[in-house]
Backbone as CSV, one residue per row, in Angstrom:
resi,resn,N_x,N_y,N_z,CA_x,CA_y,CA_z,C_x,C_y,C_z
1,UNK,-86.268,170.236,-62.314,-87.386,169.329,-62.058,-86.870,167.903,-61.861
2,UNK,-87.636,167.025,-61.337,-86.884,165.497,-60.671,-87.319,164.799,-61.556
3,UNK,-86.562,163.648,-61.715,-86.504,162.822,-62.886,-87.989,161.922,-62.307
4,UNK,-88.919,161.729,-63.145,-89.748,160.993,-62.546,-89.463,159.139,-62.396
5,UNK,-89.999,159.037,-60.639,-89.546,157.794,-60.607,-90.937,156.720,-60.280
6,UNK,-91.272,155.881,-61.293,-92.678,155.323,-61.348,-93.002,154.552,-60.079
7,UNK,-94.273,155.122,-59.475,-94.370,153.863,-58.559,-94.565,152.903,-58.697
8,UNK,-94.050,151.655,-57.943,-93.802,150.624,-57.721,-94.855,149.555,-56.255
9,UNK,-95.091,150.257,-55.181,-95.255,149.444,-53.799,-97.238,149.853,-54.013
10,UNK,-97.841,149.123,-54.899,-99.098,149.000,-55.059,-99.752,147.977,-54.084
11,UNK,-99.018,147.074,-54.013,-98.815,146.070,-52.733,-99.404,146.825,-50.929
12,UNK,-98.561,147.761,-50.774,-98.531,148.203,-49.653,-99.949,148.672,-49.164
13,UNK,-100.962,149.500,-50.448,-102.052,149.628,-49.978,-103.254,147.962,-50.476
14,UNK,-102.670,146.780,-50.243,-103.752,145.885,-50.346,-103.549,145.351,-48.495
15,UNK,-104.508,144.346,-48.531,-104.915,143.919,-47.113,-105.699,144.584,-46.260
16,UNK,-106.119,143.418,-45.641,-107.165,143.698,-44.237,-106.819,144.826,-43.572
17,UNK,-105.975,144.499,-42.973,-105.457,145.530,-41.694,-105.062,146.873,-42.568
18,UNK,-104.230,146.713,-43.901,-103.877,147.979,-44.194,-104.960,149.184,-45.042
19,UNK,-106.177,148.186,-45.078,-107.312,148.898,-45.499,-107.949,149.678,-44.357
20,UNK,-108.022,149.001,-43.329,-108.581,149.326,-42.026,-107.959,150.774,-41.395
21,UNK,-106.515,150.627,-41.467,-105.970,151.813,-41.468,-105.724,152.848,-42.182
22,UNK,-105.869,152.697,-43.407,-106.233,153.498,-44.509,-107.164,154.159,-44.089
23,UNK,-108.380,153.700,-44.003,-109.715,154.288,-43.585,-109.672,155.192,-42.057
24,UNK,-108.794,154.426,-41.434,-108.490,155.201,-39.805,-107.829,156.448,-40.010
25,UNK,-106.839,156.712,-41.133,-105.906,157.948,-41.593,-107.091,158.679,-42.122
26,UNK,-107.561,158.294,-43.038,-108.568,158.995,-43.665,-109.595,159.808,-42.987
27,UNK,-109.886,158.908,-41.977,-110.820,159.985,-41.036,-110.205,160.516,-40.240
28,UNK,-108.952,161.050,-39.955,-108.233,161.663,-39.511,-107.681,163.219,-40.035
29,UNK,-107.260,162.686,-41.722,-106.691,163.573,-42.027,-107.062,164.274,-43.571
30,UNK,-108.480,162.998,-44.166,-108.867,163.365,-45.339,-109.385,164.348,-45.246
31,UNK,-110.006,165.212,-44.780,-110.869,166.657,-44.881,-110.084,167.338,-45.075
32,UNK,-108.413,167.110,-44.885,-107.423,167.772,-44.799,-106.594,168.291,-46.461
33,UNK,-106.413,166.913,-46.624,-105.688,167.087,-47.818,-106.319,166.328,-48.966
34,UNK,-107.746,165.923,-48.636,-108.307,165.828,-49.922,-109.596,167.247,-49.764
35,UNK,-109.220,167.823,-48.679,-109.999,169.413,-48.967,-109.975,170.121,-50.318
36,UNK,-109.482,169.922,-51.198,-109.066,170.813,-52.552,-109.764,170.182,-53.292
37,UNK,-109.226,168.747,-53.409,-110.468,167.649,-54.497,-111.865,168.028,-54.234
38,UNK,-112.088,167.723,-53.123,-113.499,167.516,-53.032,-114.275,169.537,-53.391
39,UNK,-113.445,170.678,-52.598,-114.028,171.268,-53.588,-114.454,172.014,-54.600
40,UNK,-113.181,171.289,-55.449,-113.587,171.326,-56.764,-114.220,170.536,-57.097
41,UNK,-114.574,169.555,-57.079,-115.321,168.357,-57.453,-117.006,169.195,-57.221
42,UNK,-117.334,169.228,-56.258,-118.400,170.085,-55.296,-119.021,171.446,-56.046
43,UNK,-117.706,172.238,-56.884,-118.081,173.186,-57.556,-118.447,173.194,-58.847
44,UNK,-118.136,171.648,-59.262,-118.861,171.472,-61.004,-120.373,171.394,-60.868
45,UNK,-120.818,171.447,-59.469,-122.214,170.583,-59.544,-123.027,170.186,-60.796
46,UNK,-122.482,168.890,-60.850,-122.933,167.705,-61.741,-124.026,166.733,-60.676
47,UNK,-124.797,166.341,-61.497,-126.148,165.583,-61.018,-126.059,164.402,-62.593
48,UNK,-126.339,163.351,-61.253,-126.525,161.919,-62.747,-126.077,160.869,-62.480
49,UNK,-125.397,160.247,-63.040,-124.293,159.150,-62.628,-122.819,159.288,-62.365
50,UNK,-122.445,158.942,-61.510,-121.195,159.307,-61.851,-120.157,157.789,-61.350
51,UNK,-118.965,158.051,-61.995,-117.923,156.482,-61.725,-116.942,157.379,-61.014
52,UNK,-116.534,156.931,-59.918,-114.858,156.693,-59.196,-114.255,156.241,-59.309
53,UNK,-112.873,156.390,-59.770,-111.824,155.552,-59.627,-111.164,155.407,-58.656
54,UNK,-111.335,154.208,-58.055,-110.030,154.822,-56.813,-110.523,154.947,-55.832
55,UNK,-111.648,154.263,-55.302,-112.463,154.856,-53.884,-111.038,154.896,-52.708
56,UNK,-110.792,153.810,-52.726,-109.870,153.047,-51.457,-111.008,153.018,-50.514
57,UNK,-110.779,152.917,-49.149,-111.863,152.756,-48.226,-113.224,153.262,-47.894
58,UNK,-113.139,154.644,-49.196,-114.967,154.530,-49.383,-115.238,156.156,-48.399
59,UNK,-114.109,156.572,-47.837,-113.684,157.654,-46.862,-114.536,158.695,-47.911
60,UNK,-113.977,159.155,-48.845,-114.357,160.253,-49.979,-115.401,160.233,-50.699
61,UNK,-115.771,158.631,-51.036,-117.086,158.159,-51.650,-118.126,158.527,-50.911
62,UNK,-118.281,158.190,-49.813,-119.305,158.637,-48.311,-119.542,160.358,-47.963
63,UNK,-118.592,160.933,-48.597,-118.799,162.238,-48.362,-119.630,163.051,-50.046
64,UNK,-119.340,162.550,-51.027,-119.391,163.015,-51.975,-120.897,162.305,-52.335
65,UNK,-121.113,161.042,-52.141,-122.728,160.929,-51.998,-123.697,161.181,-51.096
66,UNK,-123.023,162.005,-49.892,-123.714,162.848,-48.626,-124.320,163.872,-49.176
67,UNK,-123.094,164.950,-50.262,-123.700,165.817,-50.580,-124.147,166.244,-51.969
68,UNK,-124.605,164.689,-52.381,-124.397,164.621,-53.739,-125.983,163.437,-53.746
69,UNK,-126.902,164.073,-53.407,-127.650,162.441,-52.780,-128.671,162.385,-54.400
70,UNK,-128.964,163.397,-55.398,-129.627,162.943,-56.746,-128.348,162.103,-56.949
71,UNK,-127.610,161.688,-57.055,-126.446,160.922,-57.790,-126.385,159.825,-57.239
72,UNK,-126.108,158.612,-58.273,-125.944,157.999,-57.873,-124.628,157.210,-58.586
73,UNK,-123.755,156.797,-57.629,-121.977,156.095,-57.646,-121.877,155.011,-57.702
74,UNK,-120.546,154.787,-59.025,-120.489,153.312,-59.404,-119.055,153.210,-59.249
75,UNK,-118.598,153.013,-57.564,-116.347,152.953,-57.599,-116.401,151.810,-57.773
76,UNK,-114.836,152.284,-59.271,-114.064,151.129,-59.453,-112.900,151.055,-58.471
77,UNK,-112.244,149.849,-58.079,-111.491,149.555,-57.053,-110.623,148.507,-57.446
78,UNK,-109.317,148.710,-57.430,-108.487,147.682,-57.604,-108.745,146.567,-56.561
79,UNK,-108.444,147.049,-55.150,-107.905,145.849,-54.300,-109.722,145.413,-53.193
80,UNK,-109.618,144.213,-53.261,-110.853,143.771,-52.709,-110.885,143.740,-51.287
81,UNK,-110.046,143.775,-50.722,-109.696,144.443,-49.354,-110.300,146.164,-49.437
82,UNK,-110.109,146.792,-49.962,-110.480,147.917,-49.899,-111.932,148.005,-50.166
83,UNK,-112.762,147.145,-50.717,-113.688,147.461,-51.467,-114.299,146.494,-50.148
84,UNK,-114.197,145.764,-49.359,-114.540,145.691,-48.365,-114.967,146.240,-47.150
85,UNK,-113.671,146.901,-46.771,-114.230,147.653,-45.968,-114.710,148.753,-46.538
86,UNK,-114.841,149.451,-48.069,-115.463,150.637,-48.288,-116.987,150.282,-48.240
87,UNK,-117.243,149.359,-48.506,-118.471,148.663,-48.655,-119.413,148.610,-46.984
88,UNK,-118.372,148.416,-45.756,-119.365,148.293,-44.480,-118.794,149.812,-44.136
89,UNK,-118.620,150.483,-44.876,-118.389,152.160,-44.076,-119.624,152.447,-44.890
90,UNK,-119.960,152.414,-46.102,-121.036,152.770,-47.043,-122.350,152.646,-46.314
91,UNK,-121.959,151.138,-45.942,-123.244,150.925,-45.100,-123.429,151.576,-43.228
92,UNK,-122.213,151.592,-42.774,-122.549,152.308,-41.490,-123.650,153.998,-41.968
93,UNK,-122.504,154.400,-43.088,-123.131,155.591,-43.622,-124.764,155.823,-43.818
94,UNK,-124.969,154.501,-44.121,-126.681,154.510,-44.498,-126.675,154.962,-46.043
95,UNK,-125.689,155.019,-47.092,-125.434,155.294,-48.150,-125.701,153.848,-49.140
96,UNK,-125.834,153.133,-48.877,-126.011,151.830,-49.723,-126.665,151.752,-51.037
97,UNK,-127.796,152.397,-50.925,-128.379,152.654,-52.418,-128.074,153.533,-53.186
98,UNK,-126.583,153.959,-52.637,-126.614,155.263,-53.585,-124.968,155.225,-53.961
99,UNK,-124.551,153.620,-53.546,-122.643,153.387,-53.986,-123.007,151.603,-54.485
100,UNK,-122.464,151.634,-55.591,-122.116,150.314,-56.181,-120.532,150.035,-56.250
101,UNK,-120.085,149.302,-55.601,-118.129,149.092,-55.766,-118.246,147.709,-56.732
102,UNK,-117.457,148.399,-57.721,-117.026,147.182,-59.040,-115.287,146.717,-58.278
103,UNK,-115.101,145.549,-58.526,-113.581,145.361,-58.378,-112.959,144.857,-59.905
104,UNK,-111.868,145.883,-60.276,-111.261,146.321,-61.397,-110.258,147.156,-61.506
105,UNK,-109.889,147.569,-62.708,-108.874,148.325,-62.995,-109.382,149.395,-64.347
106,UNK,-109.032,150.376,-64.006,-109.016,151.415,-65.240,-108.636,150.988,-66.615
107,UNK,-107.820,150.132,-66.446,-106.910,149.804,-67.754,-107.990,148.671,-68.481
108,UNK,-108.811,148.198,-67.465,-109.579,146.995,-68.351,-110.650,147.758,-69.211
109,UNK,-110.494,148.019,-70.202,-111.291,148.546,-71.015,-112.925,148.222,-71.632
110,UNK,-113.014,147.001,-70.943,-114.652,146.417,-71.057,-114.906,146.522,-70.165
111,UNK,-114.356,145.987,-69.051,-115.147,146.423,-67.995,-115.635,147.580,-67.194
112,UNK,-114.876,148.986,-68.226,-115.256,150.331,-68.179,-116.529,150.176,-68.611
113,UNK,-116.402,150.073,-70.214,-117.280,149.931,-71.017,-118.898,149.493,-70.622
114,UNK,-118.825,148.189,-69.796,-120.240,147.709,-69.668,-120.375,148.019,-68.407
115,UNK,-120.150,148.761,-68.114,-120.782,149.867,-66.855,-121.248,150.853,-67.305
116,UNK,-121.631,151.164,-68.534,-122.512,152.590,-69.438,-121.947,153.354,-69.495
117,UNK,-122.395,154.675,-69.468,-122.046,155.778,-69.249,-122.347,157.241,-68.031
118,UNK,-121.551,158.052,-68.146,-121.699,158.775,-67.013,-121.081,160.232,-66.906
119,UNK,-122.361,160.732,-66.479,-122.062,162.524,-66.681,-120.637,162.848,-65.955
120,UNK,-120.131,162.181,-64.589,-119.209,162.538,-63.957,-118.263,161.679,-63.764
121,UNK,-117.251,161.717,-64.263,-116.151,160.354,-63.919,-114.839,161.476,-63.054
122,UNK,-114.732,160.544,-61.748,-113.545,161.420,-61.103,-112.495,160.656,-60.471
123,UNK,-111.323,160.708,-60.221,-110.292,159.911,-59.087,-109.364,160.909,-58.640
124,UNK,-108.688,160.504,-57.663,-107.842,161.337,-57.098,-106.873,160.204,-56.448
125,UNK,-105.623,161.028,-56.560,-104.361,160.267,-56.350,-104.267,158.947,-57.169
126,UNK,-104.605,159.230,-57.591,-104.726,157.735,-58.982,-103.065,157.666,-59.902
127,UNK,-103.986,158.678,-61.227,-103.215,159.032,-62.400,-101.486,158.723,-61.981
128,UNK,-101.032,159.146,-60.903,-99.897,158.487,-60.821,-99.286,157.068,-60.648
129,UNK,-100.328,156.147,-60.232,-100.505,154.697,-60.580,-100.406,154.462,-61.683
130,UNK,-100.714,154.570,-62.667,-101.291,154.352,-63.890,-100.419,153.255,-64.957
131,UNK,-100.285,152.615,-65.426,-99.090,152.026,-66.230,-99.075,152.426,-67.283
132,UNK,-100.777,153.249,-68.033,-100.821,153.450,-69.315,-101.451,154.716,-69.236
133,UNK,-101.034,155.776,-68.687,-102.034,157.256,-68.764,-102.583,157.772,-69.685
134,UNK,-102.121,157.753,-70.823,-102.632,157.955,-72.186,-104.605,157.209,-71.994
135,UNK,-103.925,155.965,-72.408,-104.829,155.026,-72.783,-106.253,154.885,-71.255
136,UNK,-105.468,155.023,-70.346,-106.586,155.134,-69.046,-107.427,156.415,-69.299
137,UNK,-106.774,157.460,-69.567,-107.791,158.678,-70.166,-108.525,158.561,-71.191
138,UNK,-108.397,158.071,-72.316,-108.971,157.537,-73.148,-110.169,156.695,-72.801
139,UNK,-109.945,155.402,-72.318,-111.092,154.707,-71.517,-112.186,155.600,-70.732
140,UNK,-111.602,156.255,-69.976,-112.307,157.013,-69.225,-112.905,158.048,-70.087
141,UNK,-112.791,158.949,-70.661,-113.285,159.880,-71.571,-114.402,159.011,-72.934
142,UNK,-114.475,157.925,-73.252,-114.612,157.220,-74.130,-116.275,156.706,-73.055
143,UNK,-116.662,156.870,-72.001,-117.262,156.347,-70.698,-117.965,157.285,-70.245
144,UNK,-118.013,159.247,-70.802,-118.414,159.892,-70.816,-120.283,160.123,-71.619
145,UNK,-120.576,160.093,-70.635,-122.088,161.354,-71.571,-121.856,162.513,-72.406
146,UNK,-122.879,162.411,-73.656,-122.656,163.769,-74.354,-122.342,164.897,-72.671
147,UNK,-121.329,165.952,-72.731,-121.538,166.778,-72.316,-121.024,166.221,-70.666
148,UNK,-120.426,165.372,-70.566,-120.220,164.564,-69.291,-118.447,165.268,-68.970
149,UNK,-118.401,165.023,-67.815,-116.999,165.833,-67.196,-116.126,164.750,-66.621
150,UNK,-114.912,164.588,-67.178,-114.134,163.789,-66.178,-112.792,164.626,-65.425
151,UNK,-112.512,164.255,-64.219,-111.773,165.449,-63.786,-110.933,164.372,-62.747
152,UNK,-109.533,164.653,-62.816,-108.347,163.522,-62.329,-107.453,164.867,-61.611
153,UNK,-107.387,164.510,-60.036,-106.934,165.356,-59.077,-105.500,164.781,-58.462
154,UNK,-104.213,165.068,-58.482,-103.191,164.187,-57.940,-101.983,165.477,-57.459
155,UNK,-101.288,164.572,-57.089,-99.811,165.784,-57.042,-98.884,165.871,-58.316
156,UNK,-98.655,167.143,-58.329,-98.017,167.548,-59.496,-96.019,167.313,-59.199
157,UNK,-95.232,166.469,-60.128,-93.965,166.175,-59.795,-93.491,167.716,-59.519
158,UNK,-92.546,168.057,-58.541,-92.160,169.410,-58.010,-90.915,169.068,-57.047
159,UNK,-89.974,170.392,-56.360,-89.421,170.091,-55.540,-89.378,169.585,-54.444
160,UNK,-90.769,169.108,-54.038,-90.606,168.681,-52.928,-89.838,166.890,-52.817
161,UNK,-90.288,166.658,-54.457,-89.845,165.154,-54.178,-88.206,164.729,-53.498
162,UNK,-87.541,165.921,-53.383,-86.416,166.002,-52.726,-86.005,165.891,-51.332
163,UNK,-86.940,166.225,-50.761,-87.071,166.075,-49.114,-87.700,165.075,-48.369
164,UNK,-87.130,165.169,-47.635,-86.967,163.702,-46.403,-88.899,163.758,-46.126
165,UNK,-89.675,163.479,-46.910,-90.770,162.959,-46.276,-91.561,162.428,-46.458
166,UNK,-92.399,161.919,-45.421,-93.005,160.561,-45.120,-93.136,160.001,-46.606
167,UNK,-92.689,158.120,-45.951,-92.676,157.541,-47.083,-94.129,157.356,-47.695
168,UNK,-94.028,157.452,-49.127,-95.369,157.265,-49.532,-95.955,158.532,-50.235
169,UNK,-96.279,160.009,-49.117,-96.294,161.099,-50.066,-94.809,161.197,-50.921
170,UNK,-93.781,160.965,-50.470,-92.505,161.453,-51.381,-92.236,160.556,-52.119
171,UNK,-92.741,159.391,-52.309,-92.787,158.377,-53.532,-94.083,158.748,-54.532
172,UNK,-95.148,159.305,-54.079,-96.299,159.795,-54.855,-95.725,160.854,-56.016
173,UNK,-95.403,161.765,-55.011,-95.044,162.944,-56.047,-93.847,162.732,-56.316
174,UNK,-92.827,161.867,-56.843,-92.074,161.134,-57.401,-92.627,160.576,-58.318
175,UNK,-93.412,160.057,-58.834,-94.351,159.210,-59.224,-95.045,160.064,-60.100
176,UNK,-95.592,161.056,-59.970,-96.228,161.786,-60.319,-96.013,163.097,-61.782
177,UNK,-96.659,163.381,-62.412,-96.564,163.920,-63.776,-96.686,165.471,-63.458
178,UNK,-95.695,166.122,-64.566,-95.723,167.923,-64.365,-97.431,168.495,-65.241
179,UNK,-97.705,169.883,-65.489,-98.573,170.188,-66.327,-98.033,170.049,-67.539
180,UNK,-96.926,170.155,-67.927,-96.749,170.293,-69.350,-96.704,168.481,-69.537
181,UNK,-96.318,167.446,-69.005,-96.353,166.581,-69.270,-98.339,165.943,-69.271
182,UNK,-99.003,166.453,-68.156,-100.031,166.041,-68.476,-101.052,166.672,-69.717
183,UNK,-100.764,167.646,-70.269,-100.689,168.454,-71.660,-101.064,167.460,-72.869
184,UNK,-99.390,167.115,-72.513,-99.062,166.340,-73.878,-99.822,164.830,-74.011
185,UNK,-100.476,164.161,-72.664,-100.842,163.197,-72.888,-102.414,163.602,-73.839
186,UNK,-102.657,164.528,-73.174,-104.276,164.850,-73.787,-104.328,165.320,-75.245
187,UNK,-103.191,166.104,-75.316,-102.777,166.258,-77.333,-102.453,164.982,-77.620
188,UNK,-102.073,163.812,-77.235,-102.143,162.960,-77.947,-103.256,161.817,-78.362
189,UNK,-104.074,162.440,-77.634,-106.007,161.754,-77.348,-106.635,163.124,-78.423
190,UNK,-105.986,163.990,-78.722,-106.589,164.892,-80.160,-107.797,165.422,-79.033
191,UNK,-107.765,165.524,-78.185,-108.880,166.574,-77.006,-108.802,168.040,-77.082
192,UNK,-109.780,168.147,-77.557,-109.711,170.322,-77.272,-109.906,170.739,-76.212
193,UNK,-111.008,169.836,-75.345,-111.541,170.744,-74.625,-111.381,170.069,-73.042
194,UNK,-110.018,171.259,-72.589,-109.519,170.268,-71.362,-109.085,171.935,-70.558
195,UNK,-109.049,171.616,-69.414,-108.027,172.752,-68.599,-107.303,171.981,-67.423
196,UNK,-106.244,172.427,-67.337,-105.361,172.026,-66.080,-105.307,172.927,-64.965
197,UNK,-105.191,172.755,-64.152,-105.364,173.854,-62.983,-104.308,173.465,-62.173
198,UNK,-103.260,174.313,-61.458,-102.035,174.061,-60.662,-102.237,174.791,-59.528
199,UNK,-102.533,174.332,-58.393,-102.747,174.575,-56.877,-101.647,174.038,-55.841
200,UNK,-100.324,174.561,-55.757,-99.544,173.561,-55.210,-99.480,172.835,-54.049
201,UNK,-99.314,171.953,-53.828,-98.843,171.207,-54.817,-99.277,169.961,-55.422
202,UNK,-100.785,170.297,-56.235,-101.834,169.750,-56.744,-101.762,170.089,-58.330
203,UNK,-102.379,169.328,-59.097,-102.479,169.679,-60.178,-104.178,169.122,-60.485
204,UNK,-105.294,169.779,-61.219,-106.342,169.802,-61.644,-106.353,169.083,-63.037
205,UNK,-107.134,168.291,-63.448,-107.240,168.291,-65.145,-108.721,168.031,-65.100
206,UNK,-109.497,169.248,-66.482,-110.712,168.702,-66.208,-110.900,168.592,-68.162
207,UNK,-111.467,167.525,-67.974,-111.736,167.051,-69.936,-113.385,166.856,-70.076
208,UNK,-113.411,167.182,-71.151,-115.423,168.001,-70.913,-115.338,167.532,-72.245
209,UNK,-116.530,166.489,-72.519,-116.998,166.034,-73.930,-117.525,166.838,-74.524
């Protein structure tokens, strides 16, 4: 297994233009390879509130309150470039009353907080960002409804991080945590009630209050 190497180039997805193209890939190729997230996400059918982490350009947000229209979405978003343009795709969508974009970070722990609570908390390609995974699960689980689901979708570290490709997926899953390592973060949050799911080369975690 490859030594994990933390990402670093958080940079690369801020800005105008590189949001713009974000969103241009996305409608290109998200049905593609966020096909698995979405459905599983799709198959908990949860109704209520739910928080995103991680919209980026709002590509996944727009689909998931298409078919998700009792719900209503509150993405958190690091970069305000992103939350920009996720914000006039929301609205081309005609989705507006049904997406609120906070600009934040997982790690800020109040500003989880005074956003309430919520039956569904989800992100994808995130968890390998993370500086504090422990403690970001925690927040997040802590942000839950009695009986509320949070479920974190990413690539699982594997052999591929060895091969020549494109920069960015092969720094991800570089970046990225095994099952037994994402295990141990949740035994250390004293959680019973969790399952991991390994789809390669995806990994599932779903934590149920």
């Amino acid at each position: 297994m490859p030594k994990r190497i933390p990402h670093t180039d958080f940079e690369v997805l801020t800005g105008k233009n590189t949001a713009e193209e974000y969103l241009e890939m996305q409608k290109r190729l998200g049905k593609f390879y966020l096909k698995g997230f979405l459905n599983e996400l799709m198959a908990q059918n949860r109704k209520g509130k739910y928080l995103e982490i991680g919209p980026g350009p709002g590509f996944q947000t727009a689909i998931i309150a298409e078919n998700n229209p009792e719900s209503e979405i509150t993405a958190v978003e690091l970069s305000a470039n992103m939350i920009n343009i996720a914000t006039r795709y929301i609205e081309e969508k005609g989705l507006s009353d049904k997406v609120h974009f906070v600009e934040g970070s997982v790690e800020d722990e109040s500003l989880i907080q005074n956003l309430g609570k919520f039956d569904l908390i989800y992100t994808s390609f995130s968890l390998h960002h993370w500086k504090n995974p422990v403690n970001s699960i925690r927040i997040l689980y802590n942000a839950l409804n009695d009986d509320g689901l949070l479920f974190i979708y990413d690539f699982g570290r594997n052999w591929l991080a060895y091969l020549p490709l494109e920069r960015g997926i092969r720094e991800s899953i570089r970046a990225s945590y095994t099952p037994k390592e994402i295990e141990s973060m949740i035994k250390e949050l004293h959680v019973e009630n969790y399952q991991i799911k390994k789809r390669f080369p995806y990994i599932s975690l779903f934590v149920r209050k």
